[in-house]
Rosetta silent file (secondary structure, phi, psi, omega in degrees, C-alpha in Angstrom):
SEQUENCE: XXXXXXXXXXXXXXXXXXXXXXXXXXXXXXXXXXXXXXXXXXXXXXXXXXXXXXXXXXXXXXXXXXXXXXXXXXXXXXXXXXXXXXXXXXXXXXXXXXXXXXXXXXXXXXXXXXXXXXXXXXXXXXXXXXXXXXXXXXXXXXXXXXXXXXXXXXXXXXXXXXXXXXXXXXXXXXXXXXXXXXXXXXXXXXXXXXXXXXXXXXXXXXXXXXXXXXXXXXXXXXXXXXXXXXXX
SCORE:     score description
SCORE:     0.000 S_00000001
   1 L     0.000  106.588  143.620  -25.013  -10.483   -9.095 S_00000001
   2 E   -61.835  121.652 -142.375  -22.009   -9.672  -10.446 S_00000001
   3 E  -131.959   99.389  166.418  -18.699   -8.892   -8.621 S_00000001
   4 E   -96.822  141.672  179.561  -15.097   -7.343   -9.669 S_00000001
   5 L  -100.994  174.101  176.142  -11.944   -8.200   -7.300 S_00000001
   6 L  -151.090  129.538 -166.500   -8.886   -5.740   -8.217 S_00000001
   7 E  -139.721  147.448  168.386   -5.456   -7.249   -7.724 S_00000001
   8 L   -82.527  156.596  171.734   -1.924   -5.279   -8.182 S_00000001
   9 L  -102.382  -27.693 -172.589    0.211   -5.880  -10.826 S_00000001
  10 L   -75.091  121.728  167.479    3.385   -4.413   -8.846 S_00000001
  11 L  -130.538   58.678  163.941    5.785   -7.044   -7.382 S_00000001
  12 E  -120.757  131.068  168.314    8.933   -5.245   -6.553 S_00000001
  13 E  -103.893   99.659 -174.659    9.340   -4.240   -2.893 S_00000001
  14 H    32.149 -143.573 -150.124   10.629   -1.013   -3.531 S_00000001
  15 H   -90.681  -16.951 -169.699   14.800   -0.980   -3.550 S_00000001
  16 H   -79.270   -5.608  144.177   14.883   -4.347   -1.555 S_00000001
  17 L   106.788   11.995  170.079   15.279   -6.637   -4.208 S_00000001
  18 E  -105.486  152.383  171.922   12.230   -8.610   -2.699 S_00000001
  19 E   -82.343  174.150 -150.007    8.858   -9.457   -3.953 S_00000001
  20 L  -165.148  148.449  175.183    5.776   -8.311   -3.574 S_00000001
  21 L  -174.134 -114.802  160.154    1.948   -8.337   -4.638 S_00000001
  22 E  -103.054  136.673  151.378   -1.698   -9.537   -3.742 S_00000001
  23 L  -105.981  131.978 -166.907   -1.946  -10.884   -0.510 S_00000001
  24 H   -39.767  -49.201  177.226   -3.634  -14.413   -0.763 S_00000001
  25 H   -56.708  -55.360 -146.019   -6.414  -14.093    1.669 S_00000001
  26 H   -78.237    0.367  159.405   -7.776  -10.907    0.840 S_00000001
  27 H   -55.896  -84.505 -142.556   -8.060  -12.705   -2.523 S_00000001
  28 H   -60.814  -37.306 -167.535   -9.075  -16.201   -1.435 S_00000001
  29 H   -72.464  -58.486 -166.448  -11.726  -15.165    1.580 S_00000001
  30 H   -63.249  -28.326  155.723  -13.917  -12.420   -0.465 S_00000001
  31 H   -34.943  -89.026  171.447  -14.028  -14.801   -3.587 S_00000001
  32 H   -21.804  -63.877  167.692  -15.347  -17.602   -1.754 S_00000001
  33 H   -52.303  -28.390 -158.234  -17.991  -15.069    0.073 S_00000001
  34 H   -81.807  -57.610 -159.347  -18.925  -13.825   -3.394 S_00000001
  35 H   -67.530  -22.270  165.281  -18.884  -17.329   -4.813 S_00000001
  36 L   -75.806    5.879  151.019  -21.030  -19.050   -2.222 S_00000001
  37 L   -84.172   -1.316  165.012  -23.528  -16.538   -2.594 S_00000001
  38 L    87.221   -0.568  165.011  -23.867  -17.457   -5.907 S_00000001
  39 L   -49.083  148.648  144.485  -21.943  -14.403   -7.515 S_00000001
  40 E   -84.294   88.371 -156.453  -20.356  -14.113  -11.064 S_00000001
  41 E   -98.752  128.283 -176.995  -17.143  -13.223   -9.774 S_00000001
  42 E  -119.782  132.256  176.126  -14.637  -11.365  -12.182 S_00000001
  43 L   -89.089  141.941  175.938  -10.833  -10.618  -11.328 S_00000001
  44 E  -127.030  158.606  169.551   -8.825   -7.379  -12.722 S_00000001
  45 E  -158.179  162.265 -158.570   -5.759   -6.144  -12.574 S_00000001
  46 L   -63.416  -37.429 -163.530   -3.768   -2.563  -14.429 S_00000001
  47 L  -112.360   12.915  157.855   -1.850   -4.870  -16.663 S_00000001
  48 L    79.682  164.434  172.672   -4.374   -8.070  -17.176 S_00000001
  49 E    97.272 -144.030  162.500   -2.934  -11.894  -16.836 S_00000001
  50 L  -121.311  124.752 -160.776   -1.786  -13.048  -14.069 S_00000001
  51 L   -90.216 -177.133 -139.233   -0.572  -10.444  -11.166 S_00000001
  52 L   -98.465  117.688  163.244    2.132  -11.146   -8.850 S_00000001
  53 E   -71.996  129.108 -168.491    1.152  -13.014   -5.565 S_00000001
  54 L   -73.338  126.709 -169.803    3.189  -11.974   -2.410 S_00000001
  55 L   -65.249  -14.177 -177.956    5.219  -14.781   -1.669 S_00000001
  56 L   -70.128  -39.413 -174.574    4.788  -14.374    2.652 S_00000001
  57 L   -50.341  -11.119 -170.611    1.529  -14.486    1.807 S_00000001
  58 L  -105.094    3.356 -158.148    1.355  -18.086    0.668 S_00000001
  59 L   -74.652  156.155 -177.036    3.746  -19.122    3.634 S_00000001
  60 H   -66.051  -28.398 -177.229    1.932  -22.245    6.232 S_00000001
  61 H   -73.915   -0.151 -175.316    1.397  -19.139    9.028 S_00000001
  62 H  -158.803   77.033 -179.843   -0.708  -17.237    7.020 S_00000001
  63 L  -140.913  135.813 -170.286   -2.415  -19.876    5.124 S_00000001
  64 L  -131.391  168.258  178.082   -6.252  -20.245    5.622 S_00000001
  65 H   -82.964   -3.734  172.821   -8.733  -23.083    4.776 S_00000001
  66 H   -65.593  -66.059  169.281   -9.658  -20.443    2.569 S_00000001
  67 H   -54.765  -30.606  172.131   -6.476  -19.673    0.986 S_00000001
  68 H   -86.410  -45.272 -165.631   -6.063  -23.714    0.282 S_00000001
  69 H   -57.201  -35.921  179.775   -9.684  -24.376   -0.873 S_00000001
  70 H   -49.820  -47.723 -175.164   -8.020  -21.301   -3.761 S_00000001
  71 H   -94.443    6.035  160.284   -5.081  -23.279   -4.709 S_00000001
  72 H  -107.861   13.244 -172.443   -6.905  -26.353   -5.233 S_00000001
  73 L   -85.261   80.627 -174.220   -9.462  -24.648   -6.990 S_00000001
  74 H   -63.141  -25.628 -177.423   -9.160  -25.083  -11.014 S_00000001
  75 H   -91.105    7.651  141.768  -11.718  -22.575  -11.976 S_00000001
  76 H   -98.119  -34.088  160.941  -10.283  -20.149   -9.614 S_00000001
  77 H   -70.724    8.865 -170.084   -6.715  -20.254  -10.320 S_00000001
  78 L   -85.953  -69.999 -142.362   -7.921  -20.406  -14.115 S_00000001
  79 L   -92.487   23.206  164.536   -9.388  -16.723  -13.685 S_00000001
  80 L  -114.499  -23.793  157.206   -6.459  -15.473  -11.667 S_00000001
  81 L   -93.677   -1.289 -171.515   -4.348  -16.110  -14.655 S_00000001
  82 L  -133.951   58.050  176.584   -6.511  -14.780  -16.983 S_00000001
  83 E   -67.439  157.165  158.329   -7.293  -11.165  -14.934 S_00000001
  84 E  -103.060  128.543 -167.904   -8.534   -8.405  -17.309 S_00000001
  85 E   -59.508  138.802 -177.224   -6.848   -5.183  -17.528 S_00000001
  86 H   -63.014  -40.818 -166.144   -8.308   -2.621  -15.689 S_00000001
  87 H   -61.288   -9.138 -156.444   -8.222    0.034  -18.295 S_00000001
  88 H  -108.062  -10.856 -154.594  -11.120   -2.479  -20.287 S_00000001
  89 L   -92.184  110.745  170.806  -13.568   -2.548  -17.197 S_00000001
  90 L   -83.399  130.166  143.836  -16.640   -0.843  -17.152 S_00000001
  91 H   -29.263  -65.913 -162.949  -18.479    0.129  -14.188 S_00000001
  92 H   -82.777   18.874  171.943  -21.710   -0.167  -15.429 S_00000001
  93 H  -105.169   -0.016 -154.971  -21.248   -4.237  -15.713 S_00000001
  94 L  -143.985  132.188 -167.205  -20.715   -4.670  -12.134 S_00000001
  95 L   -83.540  -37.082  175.383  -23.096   -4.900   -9.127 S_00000001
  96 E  -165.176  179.445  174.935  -20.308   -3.865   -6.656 S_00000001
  97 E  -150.816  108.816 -169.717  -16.192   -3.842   -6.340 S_00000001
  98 L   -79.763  118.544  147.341  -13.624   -5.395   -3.841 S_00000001
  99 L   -72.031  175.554 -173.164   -9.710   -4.248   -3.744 S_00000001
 100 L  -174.375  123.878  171.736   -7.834   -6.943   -2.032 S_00000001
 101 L   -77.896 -154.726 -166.443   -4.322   -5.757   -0.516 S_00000001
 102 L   145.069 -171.675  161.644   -1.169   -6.524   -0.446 S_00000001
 103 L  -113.093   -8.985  170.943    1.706   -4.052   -0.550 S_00000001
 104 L   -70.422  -32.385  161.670    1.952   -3.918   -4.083 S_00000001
 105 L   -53.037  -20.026  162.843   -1.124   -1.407   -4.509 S_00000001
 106 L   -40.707  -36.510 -158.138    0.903    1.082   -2.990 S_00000001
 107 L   -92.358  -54.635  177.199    3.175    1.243   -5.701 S_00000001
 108 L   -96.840  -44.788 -150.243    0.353    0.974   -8.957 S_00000001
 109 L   -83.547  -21.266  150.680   -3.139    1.415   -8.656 S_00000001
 110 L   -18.237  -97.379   71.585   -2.197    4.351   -5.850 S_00000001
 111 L   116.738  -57.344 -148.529   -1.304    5.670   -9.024 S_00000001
 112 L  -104.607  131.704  179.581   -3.643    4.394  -11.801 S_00000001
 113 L   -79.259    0.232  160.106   -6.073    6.809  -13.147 S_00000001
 114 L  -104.442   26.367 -168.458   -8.435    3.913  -14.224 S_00000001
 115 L  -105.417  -67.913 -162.287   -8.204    2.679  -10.816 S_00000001
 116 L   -80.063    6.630  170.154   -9.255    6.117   -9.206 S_00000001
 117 L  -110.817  -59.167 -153.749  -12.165    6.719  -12.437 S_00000001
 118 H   -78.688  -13.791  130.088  -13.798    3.400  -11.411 S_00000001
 119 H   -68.837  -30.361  145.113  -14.182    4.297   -7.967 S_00000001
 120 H   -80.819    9.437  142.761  -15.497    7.143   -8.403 S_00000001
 121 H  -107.298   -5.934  145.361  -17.954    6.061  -10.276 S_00000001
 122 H   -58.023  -46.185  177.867  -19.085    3.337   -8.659 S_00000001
 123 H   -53.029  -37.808 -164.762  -19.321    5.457   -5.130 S_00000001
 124 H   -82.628  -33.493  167.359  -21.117    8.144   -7.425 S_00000001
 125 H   -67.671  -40.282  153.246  -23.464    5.600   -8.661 S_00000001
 126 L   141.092   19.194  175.195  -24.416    4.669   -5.374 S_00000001
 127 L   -84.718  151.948  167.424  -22.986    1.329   -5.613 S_00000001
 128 L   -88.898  159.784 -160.064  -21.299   -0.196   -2.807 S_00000001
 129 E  -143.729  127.840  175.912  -17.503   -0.489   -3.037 S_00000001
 130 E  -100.870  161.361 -161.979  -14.602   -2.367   -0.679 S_00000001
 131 E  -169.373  102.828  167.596  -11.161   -1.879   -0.021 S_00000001
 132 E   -98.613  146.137  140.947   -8.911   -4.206    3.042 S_00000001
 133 H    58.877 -108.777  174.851   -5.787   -3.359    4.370 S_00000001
 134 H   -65.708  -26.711 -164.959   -3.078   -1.327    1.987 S_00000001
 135 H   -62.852    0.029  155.256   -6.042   -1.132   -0.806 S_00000001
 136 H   -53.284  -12.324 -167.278   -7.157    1.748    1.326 S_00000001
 137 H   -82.348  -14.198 -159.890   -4.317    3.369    0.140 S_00000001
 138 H   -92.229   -6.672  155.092   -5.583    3.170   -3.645 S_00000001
 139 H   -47.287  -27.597 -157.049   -8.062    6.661   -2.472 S_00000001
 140 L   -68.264  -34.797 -166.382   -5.291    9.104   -1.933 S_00000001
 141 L  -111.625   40.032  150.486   -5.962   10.687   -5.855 S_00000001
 142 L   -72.892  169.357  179.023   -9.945    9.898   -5.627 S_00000001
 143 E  -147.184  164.321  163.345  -11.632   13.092   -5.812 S_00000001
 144 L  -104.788 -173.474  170.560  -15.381   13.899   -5.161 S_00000001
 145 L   -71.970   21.233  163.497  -17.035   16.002   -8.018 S_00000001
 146 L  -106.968  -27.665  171.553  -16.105   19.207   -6.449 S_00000001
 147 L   126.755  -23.651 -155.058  -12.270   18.230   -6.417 S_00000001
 148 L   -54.082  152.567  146.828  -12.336   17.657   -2.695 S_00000001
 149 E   -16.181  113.288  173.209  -10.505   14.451   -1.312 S_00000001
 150 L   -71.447  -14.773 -160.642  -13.422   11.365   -1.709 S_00000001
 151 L  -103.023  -82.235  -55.434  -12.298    9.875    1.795 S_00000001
 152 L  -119.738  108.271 -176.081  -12.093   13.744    3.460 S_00000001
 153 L    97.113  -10.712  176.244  -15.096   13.447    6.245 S_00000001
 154 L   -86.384 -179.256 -172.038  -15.526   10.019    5.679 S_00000001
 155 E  -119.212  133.123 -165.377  -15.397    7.299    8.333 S_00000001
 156 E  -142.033  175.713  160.689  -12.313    4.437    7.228 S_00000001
 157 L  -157.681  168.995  155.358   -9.912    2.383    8.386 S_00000001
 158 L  -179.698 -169.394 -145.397   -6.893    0.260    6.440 S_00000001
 159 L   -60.055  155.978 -160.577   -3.436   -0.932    7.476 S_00000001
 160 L   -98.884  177.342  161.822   -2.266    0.586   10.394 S_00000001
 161 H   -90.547  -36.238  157.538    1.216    2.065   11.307 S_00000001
 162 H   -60.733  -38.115 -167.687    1.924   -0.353   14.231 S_00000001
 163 H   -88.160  -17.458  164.661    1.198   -2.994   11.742 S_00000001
 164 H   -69.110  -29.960 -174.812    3.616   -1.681    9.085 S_00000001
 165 H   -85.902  -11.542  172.411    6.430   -1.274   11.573 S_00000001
 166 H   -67.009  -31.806 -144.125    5.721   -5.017   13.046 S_00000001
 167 H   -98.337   -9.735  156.653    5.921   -6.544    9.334 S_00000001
 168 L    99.724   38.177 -173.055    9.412   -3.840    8.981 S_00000001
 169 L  -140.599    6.688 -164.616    8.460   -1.887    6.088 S_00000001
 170 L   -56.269  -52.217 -163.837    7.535    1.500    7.463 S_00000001
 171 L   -72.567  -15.153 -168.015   10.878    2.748    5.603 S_00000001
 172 L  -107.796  -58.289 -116.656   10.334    0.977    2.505 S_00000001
 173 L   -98.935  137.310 -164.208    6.524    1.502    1.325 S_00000001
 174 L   -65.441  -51.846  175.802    5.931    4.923   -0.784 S_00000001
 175 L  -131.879  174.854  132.625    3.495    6.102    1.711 S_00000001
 176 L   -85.781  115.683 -150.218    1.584    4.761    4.969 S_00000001
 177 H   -67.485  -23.842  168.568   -1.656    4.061    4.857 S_00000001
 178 H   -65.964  -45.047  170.513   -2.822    5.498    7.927 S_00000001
 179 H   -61.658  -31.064  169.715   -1.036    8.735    7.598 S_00000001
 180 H   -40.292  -72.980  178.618   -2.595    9.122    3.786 S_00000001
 181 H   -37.691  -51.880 -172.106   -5.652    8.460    4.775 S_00000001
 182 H   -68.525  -74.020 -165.562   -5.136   11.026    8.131 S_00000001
 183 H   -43.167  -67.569  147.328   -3.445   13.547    5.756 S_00000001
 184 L   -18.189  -29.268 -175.460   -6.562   13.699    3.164 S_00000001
 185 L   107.036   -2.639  168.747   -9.427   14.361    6.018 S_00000001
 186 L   -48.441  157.341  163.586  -10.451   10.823    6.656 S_00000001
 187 E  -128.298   84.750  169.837  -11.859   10.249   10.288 S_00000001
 188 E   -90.866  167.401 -161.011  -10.171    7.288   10.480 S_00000001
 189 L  -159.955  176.176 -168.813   -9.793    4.664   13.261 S_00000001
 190 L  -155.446  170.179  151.975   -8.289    1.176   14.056 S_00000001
 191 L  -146.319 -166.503 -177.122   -7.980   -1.338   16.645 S_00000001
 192 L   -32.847  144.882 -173.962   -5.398   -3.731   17.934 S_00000001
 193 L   -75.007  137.151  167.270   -3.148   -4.633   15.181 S_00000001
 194 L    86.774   -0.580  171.148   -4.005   -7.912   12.962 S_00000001
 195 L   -57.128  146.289  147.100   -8.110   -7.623   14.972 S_00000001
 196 L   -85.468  158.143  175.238  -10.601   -7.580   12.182 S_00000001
 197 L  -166.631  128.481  168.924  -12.613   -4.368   11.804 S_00000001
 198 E  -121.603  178.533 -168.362  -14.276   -3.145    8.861 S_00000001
 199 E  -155.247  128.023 -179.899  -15.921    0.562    8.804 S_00000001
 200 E  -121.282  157.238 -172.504  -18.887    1.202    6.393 S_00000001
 201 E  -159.908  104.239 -167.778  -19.684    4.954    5.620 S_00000001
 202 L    45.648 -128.411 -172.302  -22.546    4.909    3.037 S_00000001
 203 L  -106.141   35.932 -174.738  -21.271    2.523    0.010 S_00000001
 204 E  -136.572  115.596 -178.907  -17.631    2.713    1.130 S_00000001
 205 E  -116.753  111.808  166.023  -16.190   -0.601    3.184 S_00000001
 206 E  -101.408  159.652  154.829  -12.748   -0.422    4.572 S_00000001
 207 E  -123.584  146.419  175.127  -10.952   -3.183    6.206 S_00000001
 208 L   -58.600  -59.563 -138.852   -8.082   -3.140    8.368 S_00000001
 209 L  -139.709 -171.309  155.906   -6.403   -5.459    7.871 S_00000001
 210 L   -47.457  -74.169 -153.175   -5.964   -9.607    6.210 S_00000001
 211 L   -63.515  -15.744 -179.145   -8.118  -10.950    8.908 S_00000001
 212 L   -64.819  -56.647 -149.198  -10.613   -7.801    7.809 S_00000001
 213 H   -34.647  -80.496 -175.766  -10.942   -9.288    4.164 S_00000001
 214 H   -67.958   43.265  120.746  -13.789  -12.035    4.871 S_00000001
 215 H  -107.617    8.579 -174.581  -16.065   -9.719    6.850 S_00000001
 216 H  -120.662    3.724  100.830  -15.701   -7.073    5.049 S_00000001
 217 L    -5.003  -72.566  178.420  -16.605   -9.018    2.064 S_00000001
 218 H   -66.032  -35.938 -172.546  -20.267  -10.172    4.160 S_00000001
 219 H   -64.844  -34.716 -168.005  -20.626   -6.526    4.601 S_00000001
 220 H   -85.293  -12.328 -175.909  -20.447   -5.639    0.937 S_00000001
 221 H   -97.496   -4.915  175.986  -23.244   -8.802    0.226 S_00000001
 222 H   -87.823  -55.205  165.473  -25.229   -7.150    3.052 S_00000001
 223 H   -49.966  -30.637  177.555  -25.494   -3.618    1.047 S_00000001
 224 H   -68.196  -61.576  172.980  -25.997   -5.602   -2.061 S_00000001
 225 H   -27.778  -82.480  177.075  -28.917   -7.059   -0.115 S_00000001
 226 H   -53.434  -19.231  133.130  -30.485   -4.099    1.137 S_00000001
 227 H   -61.414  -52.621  159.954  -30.027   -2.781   -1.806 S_00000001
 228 H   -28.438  -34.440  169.990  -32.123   -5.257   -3.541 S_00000001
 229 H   -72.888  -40.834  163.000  -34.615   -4.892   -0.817 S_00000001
 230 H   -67.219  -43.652 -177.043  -35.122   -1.047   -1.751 S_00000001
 231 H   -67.117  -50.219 -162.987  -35.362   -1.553   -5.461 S_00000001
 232 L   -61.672    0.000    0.000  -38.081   -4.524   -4.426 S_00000001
C-alpha cells in the first residue's frame, strides 16, 4: 500500500506580513494512520523540499501526541524535508491520496494545474482520494470529463465560515472554503465549528476541519480495504 500526502508550498498570509503553511496535525495524524497500517507513505509538495509549516500550528494548544510523536520522529521529519515536487508524481504509483490543510493551499495548489490533473485522475480511476479542512478548497478548478465542476452534486464538507471568522481571516484568505465549495454545486454540510466530521461520496473524503484529519484518514484505509476485498 502505498500513500501520497500533499503539503503547500505557500507561506505568506496574504498582505499581512505573517506566515503561513501546512497545518501540523493534518500532517502528523494521517501519517501515523498510514504508517501504522503498514503504508509506504510518500510526501509532495508544488515546489519539492521542505514546505512551509504554519507556525500556530506548532503552538502547545494545538499540539497533539500525534503532532510530537512527528517532531521526534527522524524518518519522518527526514521525508518532510525531502518532499517531491508535485509536477514529478504519477498517479499510477499510488494506492490512494491525502491533502492536509493549512491556509496556505488556498493560495497554490487552488491554483496548480498538476494539483487539479492528479485528482482527477485518481477520482477517475476509481481510487479513493482525501482532502481536510482548507484542502477542500484545492477542487474549485477540478473538472469532471464533461467540463462540469468535479464537486457539483457531490456530498463535502471543509473549513467552515464560522471557523474562518473565529481564527480572523475571513478578510484575508483569497476565497472561503465553504462559499467555493457552495458556489460550484457541492451539497455541502458542516457541524459545530472545530467537531470532527468527515463526508465520503464514492472515492471522495472531505474533512472539516484539524480535528477531521485522523478520521478521515481511517476512512480512506477503510475504502482501501474494501477495495481490496472486491479485487479478492
Amino acid at each position: 500500500m502505498k500513500i501520497l500526502i500533499v503539503l503547500t508550498s505557500h507561506d505568506e498570509l496574504g498582505g499581512t506580513g505573517r506566515k503561513t503553511g501546512f497545518w501540523l496535525e493534518e500532517l502528523a495524524a494521517p501519517y501515523y494512520r498510514f504508517k501504522d497500517a503498514g503504508a509506504d507513505v510518500v510526501l509532495a509538495s508544488p515546489k519539492g523540499g521542505r514546505p512551509p509549516l504554519d507556525p500556530k500550528s506548532n503552538e502547545p494548544d494545538f499540539q497533539t501526541d500525534e503532532t510530537r510523536r512527528f517532531e521526534a520522529d527522524p524518518e519522518a521529519t527526514a521525508a518532510l524535508t525531502h518532499t517531491v515536487r508535485l509536477d514529478a508524481v504519477s498517479a499510477d504509483d499510488f494506492d490512494t491520496v491525502f491533502y492536509a490543510g493549512g491556509h496556505g493551499p488556498l493560495w497554490d495548489l487552488a491554483e496548480d494545474p498538476d494539483s487539479a490533473r492528479l485528482i482527477e485522475t485518481v477520482l477517475r480511476g476509481g481510487k479513493p482520494l482525501a482532502l481536510v479542512c482548507h484542502a477542500p478548497g484545492v477542487l474549485r478548478h477540478t473538472t469532471n470529463p464533461d467540463g462540469t465542476p468535479l464537486v457539483r452534486g457531490r456530498k463535502v464538507t471543509g473549513f467552515t465560515n464560522g471557523e474562518e471568522a473565529a481564527v480572523g481571516l475571513t478578510d484575508i484568505v483569497p476565497f472561503l472554503v465553504e462559499d467555493e465549495l457552495k458556489h460550484l454545486g457541492a451539497d455541502y454540510s458542516k457541524v459545530g465549528d472545530w467537531q470532527p466530521y468527515v463526508i465520503t461520496d464514492g472515492p471522495l473524503v472531505t474533512g472539516q476541519n484539524p480535528a477531521s484529519s485522523g478520521p478521515a484518514a481511517d476512512t480512506l484505509l477503510g475504502l482501501l480495504a474494501k477495495a481490496d476485498e472486491t479485487r479478492a
